[in-house]
C-alpha positions as CSV (number, residue, x, y, z in Angstrom):
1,X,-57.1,-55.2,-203.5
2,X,-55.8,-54.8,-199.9
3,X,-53.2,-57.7,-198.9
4,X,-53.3,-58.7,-195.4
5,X,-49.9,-60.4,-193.9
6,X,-51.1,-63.8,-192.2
7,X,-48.7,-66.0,-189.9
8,X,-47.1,-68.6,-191.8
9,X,-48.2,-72.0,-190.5
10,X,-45.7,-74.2,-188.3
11,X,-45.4,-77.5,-189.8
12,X,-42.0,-77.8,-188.2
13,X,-42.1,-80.1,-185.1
14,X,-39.4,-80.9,-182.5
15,X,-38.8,-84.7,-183.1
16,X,-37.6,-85.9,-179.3
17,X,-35.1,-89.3,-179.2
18,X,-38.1,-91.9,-179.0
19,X,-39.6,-90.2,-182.5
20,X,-36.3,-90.3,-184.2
21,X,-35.9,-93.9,-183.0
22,X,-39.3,-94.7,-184.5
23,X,-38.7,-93.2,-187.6
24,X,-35.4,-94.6,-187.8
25,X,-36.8,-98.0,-187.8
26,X,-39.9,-97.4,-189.9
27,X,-37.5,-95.5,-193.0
28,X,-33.9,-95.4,-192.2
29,X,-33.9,-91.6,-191.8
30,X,-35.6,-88.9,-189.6
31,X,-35.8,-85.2,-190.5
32,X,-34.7,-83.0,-187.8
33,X,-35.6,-79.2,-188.4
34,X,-33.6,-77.9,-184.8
35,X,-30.2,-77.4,-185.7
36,X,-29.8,-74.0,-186.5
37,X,-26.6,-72.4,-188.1
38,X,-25.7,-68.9,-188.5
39,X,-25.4,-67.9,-192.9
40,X,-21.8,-68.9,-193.9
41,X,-20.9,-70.1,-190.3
42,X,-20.3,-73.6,-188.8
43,X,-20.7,-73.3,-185.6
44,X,-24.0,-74.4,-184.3
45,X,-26.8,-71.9,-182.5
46,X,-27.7,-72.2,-178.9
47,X,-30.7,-73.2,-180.0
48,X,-29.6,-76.0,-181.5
49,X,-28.9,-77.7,-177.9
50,X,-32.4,-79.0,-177.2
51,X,-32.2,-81.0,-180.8
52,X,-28.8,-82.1,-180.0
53,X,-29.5,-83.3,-176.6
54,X,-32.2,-85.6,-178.0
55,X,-29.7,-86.6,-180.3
56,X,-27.1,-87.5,-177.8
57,X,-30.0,-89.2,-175.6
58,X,-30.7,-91.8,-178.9
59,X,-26.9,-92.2,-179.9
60,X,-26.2,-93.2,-175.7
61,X,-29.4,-95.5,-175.9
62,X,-29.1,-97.2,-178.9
63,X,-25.2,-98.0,-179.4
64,X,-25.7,-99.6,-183.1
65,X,-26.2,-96.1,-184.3
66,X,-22.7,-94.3,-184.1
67,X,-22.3,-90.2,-184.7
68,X,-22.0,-90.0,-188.8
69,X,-25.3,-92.1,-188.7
70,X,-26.2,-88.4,-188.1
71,X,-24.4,-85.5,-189.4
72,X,-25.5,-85.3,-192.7
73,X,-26.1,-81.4,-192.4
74,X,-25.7,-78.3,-194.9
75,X,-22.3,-78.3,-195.6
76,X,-18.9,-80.5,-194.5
77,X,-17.7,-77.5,-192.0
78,X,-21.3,-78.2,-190.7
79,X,-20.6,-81.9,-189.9
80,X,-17.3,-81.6,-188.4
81,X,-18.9,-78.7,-185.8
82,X,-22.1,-80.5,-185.3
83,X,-20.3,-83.8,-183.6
84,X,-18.5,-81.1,-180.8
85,X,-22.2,-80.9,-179.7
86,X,-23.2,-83.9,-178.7
């Protein structure tokens, strides 16, 4: 038997301000896969910043949402570092 390493699918998608606004309204939550931490850190990964600034863009758009409608992330260190994002 000869195994053969095949990429891994992507079924991660960004999810831009108008999705999460969308999905907001249609469940109450949206999933966001961007926000990217380093193991047993809590400061968030430049490559976070094209999540966050979608973020930002719904939070500034829509000002019934507030920030801790959001930061429900991995751990509390997460969720206080996540808000110095935005």
């Amino acid at each position: 038997m000869v195994v053969t390493p095949q990429q891994m699918e992507k079924k991660m998608a960004f999810v831009n301000a108008d999705d999460m606004k969308q999905a907001l309204r249609d469940s109450g939550k949206v999933a966001l896969y961007g926000l990217c931490f380093d193991t047993d850190k809590d400061a968030v990964k430049a490559e976070s910043k094209p999540t966050l600034a979608e973020i930002a863009k719904l939070l500034k758009s829509d000002t019934s949402l507030g920030p801790t409608s959001f930061f429900l992330v991995r751990s509390n260190r997460s969720v206080e570092a996540a808000p110095e994002c935005v």
